[in-house]
Every structure is written in structure tokens, then in C-alpha cells.
N, C-alpha and C positions, 0 to 999 in steps of 0.2 A: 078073344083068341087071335083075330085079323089083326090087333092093334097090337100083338108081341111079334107078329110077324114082319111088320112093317115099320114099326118104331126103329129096330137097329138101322133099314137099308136109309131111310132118311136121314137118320144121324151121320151112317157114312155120307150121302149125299152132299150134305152140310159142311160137313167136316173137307171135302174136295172143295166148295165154294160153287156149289151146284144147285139148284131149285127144286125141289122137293117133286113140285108138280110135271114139270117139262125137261128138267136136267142141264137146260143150258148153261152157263157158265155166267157167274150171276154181275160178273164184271161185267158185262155187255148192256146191264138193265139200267134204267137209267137213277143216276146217283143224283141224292140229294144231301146236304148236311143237316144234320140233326143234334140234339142237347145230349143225346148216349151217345153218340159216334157219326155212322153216314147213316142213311137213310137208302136202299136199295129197294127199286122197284122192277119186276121180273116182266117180261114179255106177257105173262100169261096173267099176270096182276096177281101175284102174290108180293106180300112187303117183308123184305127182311131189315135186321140193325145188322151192322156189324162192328165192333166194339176197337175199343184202342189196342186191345191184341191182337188185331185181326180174326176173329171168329165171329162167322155169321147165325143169328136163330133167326126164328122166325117171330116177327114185330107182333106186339100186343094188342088189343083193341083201343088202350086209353095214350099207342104210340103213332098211332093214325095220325 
């Protein structure tokens, strides 16, 4: 039930280019290139990709 509540506001999160965990602005965290796109790493150590359309998710265990 906490996971339908929270699934949309991260998705908007995401969708602004914002960190799920801290909200910062995920341009700030520091960039790396990667084989999908960049590689984004957030202040608070969460990993995102963000892709050639520019849309950020959040990075997978085997994108580590």
C-alpha cells in the first residue's frame, strides 16, 4: 500500500532530474560516462543512468 503511495512522487522526482532520496538536483552529483549514457552519482550515494533522451532511472545492480 506505501509502495502506491510513493512510486508516483518518485517518478515525478525523476522526471524534474531530482534524487529520489535527497531531492537535489541530480546535475550537481558527480558524472561519469557509461556504455547506456552517463553515469550519475547523487550526494547521498544513490546511482542513476540517464539515457540519450535525457531521462534519468535509477541504475541497476549488474550497472554498478
Amino acid at each position: 500500500m506505501i509502495k502506491d503511495v510513493i512510486a508516483p512522487i518518485q517518478a515525478w522526482l525523476l522526471s524534474q532530474g531530482r534524487c529520489v532520496g535527497c531531492s537535489t538536483p541530480l546535475l550537481k552529483g558527480r558524472v561519469e560516462k557509461h556504455k547506456l549514457g552517463t553515469k550519475v552519482t547523487c550526494k547521498c550515494g544513490r546511482i542513476y543512468i540517464k539515457d540519450k533522451a535525457g531521462r534519468f532511472r535509477r541504475a541497476l545492480v549488474s550497472e554498478v
